[in-house]
DRENDO-1510 file (C-alpha; in Angstrom, 1 decimal, always signed):
<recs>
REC; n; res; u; v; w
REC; 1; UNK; +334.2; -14.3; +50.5 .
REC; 2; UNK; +335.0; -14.0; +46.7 .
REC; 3; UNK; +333.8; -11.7; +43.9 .
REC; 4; UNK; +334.5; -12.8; +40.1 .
REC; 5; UNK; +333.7; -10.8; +37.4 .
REC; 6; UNK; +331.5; -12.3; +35.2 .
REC; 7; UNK; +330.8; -9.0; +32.4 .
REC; 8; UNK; +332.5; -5.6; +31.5 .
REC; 9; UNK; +331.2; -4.4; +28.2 .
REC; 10; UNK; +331.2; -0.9; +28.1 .
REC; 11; UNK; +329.3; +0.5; +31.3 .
REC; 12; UNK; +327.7; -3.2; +32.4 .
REC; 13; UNK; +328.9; -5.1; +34.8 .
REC; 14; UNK; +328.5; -8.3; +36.3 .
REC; 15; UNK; +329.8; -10.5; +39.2 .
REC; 16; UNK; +329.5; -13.6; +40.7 .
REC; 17; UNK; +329.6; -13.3; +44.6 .
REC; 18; UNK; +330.2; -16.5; +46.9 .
REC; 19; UNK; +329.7; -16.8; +50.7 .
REC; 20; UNK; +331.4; -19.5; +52.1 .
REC; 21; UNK; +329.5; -21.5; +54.3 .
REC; 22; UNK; +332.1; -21.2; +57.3 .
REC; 23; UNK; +332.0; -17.1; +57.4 .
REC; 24; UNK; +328.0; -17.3; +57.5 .
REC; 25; UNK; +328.3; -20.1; +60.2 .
REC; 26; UNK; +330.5; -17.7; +62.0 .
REC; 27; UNK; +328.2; -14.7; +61.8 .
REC; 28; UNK; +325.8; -16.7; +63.1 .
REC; 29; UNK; +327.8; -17.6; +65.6 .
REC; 30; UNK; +328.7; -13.9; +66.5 .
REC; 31; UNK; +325.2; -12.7; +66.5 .
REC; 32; UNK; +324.4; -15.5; +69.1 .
REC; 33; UNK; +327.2; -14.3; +71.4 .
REC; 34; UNK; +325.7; -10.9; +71.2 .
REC; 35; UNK; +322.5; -11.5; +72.4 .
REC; 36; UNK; +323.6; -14.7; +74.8 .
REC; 37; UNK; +323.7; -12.6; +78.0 .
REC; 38; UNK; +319.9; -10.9; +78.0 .
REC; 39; UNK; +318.1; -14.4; +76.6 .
REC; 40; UNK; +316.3; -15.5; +79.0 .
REC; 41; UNK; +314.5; -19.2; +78.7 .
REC; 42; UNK; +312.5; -21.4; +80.9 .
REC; 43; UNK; +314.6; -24.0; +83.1 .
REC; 44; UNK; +318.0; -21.8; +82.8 .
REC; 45; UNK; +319.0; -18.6; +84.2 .
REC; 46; UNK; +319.2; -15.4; +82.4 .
REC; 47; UNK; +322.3; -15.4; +80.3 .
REC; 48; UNK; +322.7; -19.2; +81.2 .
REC; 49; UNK; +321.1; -20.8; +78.1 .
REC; 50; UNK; +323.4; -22.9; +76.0 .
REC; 51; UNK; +324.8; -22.0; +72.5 .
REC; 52; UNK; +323.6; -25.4; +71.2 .
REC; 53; UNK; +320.1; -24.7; +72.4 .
REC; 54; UNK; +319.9; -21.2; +71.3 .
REC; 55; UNK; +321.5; -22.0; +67.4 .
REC; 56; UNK; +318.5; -24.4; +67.2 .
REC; 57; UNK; +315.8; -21.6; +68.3 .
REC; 58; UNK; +317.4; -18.6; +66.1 .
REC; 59; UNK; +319.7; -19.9; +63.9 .
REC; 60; UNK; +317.4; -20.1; +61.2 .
REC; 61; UNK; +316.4; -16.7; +61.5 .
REC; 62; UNK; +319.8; -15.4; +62.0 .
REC; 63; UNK; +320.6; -17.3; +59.3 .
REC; 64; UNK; +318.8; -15.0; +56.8 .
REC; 65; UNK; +320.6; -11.8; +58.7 .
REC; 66; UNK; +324.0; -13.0; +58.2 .
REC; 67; UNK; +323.0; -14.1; +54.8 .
REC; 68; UNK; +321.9; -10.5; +53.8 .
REC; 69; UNK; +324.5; -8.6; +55.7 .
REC; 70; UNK; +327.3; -10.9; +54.3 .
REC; 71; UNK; +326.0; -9.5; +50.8 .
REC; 72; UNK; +325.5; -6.1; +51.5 .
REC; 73; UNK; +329.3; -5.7; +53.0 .
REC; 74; UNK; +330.2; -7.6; +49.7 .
REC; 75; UNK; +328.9; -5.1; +47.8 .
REC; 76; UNK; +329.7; -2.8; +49.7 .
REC; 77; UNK; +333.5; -3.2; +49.3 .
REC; 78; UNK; +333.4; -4.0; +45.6 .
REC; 79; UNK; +332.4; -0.3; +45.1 .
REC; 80; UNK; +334.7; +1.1; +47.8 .
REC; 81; UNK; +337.7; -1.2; +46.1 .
REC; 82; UNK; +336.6; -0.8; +42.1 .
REC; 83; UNK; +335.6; +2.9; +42.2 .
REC; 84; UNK; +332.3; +1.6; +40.6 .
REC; 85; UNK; +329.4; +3.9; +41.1 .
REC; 86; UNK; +325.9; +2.0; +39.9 .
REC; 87; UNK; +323.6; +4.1; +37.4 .
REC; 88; UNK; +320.6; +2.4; +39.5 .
REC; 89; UNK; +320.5; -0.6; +42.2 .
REC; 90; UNK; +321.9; -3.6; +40.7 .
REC; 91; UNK; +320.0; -6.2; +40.6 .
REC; 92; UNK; +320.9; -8.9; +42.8 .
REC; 93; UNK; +319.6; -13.0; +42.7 .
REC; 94; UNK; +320.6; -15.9; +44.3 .
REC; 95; UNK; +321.9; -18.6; +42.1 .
REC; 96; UNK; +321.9; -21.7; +44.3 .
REC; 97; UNK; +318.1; -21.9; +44.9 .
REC; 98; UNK; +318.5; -25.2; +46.2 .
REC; 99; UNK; +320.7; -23.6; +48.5 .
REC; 100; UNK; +320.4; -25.8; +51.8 .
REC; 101; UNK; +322.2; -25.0; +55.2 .
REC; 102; UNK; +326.0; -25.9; +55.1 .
REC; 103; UNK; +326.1; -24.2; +51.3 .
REC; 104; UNK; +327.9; -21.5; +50.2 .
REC; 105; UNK; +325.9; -19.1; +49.0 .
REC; 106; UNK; +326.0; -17.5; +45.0 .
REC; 107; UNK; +324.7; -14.6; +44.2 .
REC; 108; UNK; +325.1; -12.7; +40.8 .
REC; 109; UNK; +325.3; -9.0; +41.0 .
REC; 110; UNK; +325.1; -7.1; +37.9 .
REC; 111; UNK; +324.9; -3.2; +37.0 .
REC; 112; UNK; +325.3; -0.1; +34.6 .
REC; 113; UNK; +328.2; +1.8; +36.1 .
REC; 114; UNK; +328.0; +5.7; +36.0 .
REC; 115; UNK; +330.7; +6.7; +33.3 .
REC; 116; UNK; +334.0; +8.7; +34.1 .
REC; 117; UNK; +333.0; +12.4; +33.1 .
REC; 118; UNK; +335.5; +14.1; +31.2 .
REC; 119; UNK; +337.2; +17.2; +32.2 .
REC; 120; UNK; +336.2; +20.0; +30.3 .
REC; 121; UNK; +338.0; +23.5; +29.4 .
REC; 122; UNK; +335.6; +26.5; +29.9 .
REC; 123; UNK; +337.7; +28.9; +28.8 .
REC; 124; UNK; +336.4; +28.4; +25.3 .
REC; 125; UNK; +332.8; +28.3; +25.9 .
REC; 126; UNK; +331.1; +32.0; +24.7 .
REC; 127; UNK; +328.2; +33.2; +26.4 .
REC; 128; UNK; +326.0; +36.7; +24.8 .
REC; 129; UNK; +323.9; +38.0; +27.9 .
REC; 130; UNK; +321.0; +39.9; +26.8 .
REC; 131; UNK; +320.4; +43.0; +28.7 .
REC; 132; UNK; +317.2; +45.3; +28.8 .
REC; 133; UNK; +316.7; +47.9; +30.8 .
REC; 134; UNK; +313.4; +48.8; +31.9 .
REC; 135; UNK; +312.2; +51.3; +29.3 .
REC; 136; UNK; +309.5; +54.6; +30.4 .
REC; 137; UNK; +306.9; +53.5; +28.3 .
REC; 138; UNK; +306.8; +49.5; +29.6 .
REC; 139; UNK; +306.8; +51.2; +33.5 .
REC; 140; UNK; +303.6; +53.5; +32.1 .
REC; 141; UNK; +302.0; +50.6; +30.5 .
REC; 142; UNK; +302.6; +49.0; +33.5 .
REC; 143; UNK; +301.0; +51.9; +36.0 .
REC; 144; UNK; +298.1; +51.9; +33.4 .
REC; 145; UNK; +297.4; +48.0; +34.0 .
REC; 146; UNK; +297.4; +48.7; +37.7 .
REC; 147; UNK; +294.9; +51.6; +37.0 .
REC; 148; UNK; +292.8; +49.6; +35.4 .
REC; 149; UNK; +292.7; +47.1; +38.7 .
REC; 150; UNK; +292.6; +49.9; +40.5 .
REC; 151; UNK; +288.9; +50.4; +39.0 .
REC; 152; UNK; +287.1; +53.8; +40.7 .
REC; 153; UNK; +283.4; +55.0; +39.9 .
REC; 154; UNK; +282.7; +58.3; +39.1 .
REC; 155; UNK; +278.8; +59.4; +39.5 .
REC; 156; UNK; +277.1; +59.4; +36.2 .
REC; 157; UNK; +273.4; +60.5; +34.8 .
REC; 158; UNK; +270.7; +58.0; +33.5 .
REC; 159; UNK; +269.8; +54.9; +34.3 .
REC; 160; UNK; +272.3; +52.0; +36.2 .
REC; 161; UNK; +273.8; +48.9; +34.0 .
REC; 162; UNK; +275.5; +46.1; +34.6 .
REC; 163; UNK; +278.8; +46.9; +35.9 .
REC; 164; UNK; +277.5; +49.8; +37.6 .
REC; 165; UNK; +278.1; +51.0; +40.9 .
REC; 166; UNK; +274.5; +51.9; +42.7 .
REC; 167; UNK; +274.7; +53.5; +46.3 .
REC; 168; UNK; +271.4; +52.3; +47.9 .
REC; 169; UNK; +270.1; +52.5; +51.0 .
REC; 170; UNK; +267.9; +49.0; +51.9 .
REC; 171; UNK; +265.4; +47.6; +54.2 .
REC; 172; UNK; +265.0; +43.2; +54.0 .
REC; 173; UNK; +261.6; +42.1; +55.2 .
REC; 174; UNK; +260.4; +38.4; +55.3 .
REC; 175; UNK; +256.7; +38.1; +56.2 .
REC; 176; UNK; +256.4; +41.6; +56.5 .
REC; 177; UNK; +259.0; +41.7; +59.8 .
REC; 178; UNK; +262.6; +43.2; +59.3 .
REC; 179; UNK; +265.1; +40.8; +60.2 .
REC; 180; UNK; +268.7; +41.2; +61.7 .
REC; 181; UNK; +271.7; +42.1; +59.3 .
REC; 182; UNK; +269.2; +43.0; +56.8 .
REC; 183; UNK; +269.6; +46.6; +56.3 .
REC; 184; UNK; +272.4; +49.1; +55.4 .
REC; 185; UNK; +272.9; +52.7; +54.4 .
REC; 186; UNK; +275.3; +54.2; +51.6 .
REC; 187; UNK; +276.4; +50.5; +50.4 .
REC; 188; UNK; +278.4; +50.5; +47.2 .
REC; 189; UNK; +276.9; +47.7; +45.4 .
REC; 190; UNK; +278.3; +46.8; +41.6 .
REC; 191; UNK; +275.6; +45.2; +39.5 .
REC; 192; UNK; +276.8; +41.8; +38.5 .
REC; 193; UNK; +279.4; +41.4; +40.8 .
REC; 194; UNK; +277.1; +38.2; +42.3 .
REC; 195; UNK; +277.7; +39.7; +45.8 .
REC; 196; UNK; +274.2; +39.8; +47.0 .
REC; 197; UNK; +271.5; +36.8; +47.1 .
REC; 198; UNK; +271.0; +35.6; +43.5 .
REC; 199; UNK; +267.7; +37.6; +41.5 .
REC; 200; UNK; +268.9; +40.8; +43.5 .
REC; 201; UNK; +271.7; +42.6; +41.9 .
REC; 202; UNK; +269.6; +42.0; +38.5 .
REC; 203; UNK; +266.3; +43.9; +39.6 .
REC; 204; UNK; +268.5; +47.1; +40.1 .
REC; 205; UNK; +269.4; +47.3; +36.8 .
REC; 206; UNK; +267.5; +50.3; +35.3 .
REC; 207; UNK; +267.1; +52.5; +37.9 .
REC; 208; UNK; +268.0; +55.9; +38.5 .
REC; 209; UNK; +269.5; +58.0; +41.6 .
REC; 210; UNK; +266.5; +58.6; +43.5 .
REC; 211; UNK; +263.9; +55.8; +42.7 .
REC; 212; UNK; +262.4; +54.0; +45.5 .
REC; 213; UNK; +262.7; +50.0; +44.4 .
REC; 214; UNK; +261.4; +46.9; +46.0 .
REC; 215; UNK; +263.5; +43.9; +45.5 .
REC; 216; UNK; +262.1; +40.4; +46.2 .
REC; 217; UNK; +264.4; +37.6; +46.5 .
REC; 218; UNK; +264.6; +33.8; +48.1 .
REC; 219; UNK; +267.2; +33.0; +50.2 .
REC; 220; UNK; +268.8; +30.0; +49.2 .
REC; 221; UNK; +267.8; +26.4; +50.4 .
REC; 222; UNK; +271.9; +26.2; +51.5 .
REC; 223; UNK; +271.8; +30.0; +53.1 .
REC; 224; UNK; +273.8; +30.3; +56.0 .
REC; 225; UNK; +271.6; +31.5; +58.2 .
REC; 226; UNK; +269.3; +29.0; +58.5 .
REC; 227; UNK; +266.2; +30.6; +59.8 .
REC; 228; UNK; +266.2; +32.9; +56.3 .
REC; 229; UNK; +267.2; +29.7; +54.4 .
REC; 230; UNK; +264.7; +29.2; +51.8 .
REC; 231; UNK; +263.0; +31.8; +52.4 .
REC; 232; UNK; +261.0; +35.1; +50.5 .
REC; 233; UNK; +262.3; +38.1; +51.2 .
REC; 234; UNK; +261.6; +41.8; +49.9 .
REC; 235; UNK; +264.3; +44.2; +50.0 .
REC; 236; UNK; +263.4; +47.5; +50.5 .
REC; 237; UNK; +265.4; +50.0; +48.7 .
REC; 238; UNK; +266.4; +53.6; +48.0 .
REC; 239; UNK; +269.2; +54.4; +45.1 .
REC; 240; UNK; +270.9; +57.6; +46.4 .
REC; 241; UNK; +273.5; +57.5; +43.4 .
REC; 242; UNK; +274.7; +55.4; +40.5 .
REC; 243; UNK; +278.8; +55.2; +39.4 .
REC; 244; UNK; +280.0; +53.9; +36.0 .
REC; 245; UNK; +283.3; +52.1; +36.0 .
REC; 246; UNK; +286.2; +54.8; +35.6 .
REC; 247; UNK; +290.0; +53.8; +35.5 .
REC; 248; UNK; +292.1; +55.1; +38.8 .
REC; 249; UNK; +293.7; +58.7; +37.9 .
REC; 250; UNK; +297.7; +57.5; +37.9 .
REC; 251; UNK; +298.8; +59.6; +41.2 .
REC; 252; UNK; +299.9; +59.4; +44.9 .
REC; 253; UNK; +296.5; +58.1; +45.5 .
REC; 254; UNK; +296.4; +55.3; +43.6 .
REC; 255; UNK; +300.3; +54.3; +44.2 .
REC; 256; UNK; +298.8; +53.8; +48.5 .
REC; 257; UNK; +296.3; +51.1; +47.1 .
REC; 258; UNK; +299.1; +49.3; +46.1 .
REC; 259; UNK; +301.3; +49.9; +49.2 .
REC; 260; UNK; +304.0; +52.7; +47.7 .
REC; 261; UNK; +304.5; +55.6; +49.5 .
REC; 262; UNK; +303.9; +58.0; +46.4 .
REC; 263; UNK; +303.9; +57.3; +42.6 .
REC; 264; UNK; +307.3; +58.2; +42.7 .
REC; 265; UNK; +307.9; +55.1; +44.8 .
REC; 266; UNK; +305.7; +52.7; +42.9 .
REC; 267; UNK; +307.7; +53.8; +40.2 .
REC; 268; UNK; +310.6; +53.0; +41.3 .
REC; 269; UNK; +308.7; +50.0; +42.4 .
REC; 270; UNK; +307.6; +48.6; +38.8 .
REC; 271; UNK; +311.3; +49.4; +37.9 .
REC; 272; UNK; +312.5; +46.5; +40.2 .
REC; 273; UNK; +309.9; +43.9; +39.4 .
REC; 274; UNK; +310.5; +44.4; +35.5 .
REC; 275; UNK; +314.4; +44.8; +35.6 .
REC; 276; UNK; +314.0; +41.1; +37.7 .
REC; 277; UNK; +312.0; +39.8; +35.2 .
REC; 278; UNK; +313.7; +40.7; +32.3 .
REC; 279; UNK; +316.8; +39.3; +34.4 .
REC; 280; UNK; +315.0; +36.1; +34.7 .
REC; 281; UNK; +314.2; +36.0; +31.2 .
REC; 282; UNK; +317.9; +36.3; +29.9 .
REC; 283; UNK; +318.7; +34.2; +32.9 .
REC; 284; UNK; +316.8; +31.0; +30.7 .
REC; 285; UNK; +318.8; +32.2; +27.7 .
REC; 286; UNK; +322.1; +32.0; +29.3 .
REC; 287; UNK; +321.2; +28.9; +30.4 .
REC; 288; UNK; +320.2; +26.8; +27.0 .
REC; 289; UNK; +322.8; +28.8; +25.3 .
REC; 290; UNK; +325.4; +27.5; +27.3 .
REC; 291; UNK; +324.1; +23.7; +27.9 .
REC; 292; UNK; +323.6; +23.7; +23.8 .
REC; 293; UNK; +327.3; +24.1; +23.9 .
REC; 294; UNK; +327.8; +22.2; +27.0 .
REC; 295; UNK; +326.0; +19.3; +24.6 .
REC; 296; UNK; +328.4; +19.9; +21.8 .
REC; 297; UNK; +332.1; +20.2; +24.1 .
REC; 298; UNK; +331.5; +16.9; +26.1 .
REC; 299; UNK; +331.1; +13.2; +24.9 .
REC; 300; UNK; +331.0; +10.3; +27.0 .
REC; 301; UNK; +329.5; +7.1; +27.2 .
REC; 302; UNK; +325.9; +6.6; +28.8 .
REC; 303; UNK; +324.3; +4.3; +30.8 .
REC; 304; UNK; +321.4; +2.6; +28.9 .
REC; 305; UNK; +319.1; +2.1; +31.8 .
REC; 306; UNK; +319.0; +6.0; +32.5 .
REC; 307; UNK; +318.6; +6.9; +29.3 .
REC; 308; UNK; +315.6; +4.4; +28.8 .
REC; 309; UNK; +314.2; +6.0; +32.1 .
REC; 310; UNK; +314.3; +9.4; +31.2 .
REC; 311; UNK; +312.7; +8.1; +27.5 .
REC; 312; UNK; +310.2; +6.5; +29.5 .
REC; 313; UNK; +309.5; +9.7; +31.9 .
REC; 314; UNK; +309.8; +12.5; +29.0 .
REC; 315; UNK; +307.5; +10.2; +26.9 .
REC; 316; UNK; +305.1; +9.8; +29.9 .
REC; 317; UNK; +304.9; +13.8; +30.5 .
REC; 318; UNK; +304.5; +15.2; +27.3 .
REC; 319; UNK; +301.1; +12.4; +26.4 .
REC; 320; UNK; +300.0; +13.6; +29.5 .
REC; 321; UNK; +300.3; +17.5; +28.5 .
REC; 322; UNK; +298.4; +15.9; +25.2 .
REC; 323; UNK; +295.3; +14.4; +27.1 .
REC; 324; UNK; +295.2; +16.9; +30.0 .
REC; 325; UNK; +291.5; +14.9; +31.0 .
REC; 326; UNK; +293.5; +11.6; +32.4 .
REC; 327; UNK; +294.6; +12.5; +35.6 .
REC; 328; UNK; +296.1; +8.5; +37.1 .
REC; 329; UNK; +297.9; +6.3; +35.2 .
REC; 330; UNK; +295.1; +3.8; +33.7 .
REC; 331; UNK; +296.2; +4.6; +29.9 .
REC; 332; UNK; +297.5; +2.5; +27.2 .
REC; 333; UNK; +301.2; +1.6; +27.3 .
REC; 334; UNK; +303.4; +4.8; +26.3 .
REC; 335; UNK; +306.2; +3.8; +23.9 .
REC; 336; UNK; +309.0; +6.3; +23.6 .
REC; 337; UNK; +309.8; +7.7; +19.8 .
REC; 338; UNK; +313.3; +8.4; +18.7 .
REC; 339; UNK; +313.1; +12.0; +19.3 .
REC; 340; UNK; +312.4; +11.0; +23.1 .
REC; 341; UNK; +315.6; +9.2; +22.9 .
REC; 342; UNK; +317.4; +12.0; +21.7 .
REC; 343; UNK; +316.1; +14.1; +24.0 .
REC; 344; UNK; +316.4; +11.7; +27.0 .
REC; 345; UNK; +320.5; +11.6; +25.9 .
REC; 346; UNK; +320.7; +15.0; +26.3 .
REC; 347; UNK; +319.9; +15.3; +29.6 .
REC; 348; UNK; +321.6; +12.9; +30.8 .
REC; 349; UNK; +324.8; +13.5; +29.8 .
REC; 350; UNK; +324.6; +17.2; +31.1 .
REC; 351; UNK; +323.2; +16.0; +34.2 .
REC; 352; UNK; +326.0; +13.5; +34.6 .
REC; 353; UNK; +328.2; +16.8; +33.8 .
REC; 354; UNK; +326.5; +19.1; +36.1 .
REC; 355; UNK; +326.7; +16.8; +38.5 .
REC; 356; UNK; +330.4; +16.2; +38.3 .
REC; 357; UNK; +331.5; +19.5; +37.9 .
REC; 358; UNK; +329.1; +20.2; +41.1 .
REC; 359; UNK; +331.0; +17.4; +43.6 .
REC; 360; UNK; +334.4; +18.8; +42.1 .
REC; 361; UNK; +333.7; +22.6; +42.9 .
REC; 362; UNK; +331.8; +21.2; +46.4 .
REC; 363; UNK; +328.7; +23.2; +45.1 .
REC; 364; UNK; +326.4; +23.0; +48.0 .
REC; 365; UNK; +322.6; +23.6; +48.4 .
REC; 366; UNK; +322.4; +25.4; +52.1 .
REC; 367; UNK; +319.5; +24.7; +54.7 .
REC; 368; UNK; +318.8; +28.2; +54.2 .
REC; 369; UNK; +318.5; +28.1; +50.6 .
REC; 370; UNK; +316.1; +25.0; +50.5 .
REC; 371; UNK; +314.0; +26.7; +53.6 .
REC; 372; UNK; +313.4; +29.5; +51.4 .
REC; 373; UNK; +312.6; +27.2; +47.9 .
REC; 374; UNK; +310.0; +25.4; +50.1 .
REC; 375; UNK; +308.5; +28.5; +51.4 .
REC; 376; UNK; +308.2; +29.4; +47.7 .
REC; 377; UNK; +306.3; +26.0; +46.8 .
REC; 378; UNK; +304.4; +27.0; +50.2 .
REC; 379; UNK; +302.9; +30.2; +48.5 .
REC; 380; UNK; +300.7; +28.1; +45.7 .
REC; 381; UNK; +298.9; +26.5; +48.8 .
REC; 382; UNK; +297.1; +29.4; +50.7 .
REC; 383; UNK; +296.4; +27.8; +54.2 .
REC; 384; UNK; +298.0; +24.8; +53.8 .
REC; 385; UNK; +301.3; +25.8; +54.0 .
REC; 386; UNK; +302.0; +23.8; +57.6 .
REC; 387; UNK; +301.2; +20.3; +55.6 .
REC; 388; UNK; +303.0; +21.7; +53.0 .
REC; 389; UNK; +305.9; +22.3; +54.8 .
REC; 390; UNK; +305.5; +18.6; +56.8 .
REC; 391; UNK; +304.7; +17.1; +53.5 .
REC; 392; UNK; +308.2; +18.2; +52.2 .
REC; 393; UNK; +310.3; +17.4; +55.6 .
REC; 394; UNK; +309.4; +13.3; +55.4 .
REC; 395; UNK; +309.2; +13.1; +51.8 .
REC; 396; UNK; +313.3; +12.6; +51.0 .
REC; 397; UNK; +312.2; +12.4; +46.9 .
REC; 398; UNK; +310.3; +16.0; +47.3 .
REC; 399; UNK; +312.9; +17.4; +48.7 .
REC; 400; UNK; +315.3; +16.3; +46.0 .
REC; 401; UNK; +313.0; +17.6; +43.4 .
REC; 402; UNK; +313.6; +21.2; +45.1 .
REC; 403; UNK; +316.9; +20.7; +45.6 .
REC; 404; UNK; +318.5; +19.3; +42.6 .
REC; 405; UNK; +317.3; +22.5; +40.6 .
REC; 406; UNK; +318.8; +25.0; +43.3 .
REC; 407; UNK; +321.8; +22.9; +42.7 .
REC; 408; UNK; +322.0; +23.0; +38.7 .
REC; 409; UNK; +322.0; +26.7; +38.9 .
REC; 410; UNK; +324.6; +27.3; +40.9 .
REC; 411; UNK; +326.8; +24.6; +38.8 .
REC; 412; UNK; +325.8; +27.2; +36.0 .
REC; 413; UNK; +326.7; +30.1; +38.0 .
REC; 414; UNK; +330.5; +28.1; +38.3 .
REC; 415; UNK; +330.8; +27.9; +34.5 .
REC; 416; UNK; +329.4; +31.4; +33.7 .
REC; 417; UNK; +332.6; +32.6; +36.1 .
REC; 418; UNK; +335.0; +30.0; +34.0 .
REC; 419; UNK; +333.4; +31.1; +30.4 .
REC; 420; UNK; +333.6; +34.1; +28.4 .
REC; 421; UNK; +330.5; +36.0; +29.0 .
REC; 422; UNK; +329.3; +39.9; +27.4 .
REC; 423; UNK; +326.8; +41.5; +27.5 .
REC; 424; UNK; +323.9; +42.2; +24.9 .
REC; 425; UNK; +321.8; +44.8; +25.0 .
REC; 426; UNK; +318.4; +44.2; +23.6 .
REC; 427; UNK; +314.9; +45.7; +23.5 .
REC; 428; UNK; +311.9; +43.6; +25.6 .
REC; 429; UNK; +310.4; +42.8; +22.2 .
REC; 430; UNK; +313.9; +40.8; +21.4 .
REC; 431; UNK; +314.4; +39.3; +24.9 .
REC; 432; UNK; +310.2; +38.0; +24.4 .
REC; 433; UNK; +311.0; +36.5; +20.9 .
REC; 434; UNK; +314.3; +34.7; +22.4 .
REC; 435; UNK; +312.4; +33.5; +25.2 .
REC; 436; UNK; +309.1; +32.2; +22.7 .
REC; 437; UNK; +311.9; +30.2; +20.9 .
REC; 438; UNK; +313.0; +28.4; +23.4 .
REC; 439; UNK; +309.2; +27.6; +24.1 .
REC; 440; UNK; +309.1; +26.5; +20.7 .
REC; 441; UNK; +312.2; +23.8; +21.4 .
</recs>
């Protein structure tokens, strides 16, 4: 077997692969011998029939075996011998089309190698970590939100409006006979809340604690029950008390709707979840800060191909995010712009870097750590999350997508402990305006 190189201009390569005749003959051969003891045929024993006889049965079909096996461990040893590691799959073709049995075989092979990624001193790279500390009045404003889900009613005079509370006690009739499920006493019932069958929240507006109301509904054709489907009803009922919407007094009461102890422990609580968000928030900060200089410390060469993919995909995404209403891909041909380009090089280059830096530190993403990423993803599919969790386990590219993010932060994390990091204190207001810039990029 010989490889000749036929290109090396910058990252491209090219080679000229031939496969004498003899060695595919003889891996032909080989293969024959292998299976030669369990063929069986008619007229010869088990194991029995003769190597003449069998070459003329499978040969041909062995043929194209050897053929790609002989090309593959070609390959193969190139990039084990040259150190070459291929940007995408090169594209391999067959030259000799004519090819006939008895030829060598030629086969170009040609390729964008990955470039050599420089090594790169940390030690100058400067890193300003905003800090905010959860202040008293964003934990109030934050107690008061909850109030406000936390939506009591306290008993008020007059008549009842939409958004009411009405405590009634009712009666459902159809054809004059009370029917099963169809009564209740005390029920809290908010007007407008579309709760009850449709026409019957709306008839209670205007009443007062104490009126005596009849309510006449249909049921609907689709009801669930289906011997009330469709049909009249009349609903008698009694309002024993109307409630107007009042926010939830900020106390121990309100902090055991929301699973705290006392308010003293949702405090601490809300505490937490904004210190982690803020944390988060300056976490993104870090980050572009330090791939902007990342972008500036480290040149290399690129390969074309991935840069023209990632053109392709960022160009792709962002006409998409333009004409949300086209779901598939039946649109006009998306031609990426300059600033794509630019973009597209970017990323690139620090994902080659990343990358690099990643394999030399031996940055790995644990089973453990991609368990609990999927179990994350899990959580936007309520119900689901068994086909969710399948889904992920034979689908090697959605795994990669979780994975290759985990990885990237944890190649951050490396450089963070290499650069020269301090801290920033900062108000939210200043960490929100740093974080709507980066929107803005």
């Amino acid at each position: 077997m010989q490889v000749t190189e036929t290109l090396n201009d910058g990252l491209k390569r090219g080679y000229t692969i031939t496969v004498p005749a003899a060695e595919l003959d003889a891996k032909v051969n080989e293969k024959l011998a292998e299976a030669q003891p369990e063929v069986e045929m008619k007229g010869f024993r088990k194991g029995k029939v003769p190597m003449a006889l069998l070459k003329k049965q499978f040969g041909q079909r062995l043929m194209g075996e050897a053929m790609q096996e002989a090309i593959d461990g070609a390959m193969s040893k190139h990039f084990e011998d040259s150190g070459d590691r291929p940007a995408l799959q090169p594209k391999v073709e067959m030259t000799n089309e004519d090819w006939k049995e008895g030829d060598d075989i030629e086969v170009a092979m040609s390729y964008e190698a990955l470039p050599t990624v420089p090594d790169v001193d940390f030690s100058g790279v400067k890193i300003e970590r905003p800090t905010v500390e959860p202040a008293e009045a964003d934990i109030t404003e934050a107690l008061e939100s909850l109030a406000k889900n936390a939506q009591t009613f306290a008993a008020k005079d007059g008549a009842a409006e939409d958004g009411d509370q009405v405590v009634i006690d009712f009666l459902g009739k159809v054809d004059g006979e009370a029917f099963e499920g169809g009564a209740a006493e005390d029920y809290p019932l908010v007007l407008g809340s579309n709760s009850f069958i449709p026409g019957f929240e709306e008839q209670l507006v205007g009443t007062s604690a104490g009126d005596e109301k009849n309510v006449e509904v249909s049921f609907p054709e689709e009801y669930q029950a289906e011997h009330l489907a469709g049909k009249a009803a009349v609903f008698e009922c009694k309002i024993k008390e109307v409630k107007a919407p009042a926010a939830a007094q900020i106390d121990d009461e309100m902090a055991k709707q929301f699973g705290a102890e006392s308010l003293d422990a949702l405090k601490t609580q809300i505490t937490d979840r904004l210190g982690a968000e803020y944390q988060g928030a300056a976490r993104q900060i870090i980050k572009r800060q330090l791939l902007d200089q990342l972008d500036e410390l480290v040149s290399f060469d690129l390969p074309p191909s991935l840069v023209d993919a990632e053109a392709q995909q960022i160009a792709h995404q962002l006409w998409h995010e333009e004409n949300p209403d086209v779901k598939g891909h039946d649109h006009p041909e998306i031609t990426p712009t300059d600033e794509h380009t630019t973009l597209a090089t970017r990323r690139v280059r620090l994902g080659l870097l990343l990358a690099e830096l990643g394999q030399k530190e031996e940055v790995e993403v644990t089973d453990a750590e991609m368990t609990q990423a999927i179990m994350n993803q899990a959580r936007q599919y309520p119900g689901q999350e068994r086909e969710f969790f399948q889904f992920i386990q034979q689908n090697q590219q959605a795994q990669q997508q979780l994975r290759a993010p985990l990885f990237e932060d944890k190649v951050i994390d490396v450089i963070l402990e290499k650069a020269e990091v301090t801290d920033k204190p900062i108000t939210k207001e200043e960490l929100q305006a740093e974080i709507e810039k980066l929107e803005d990029m």
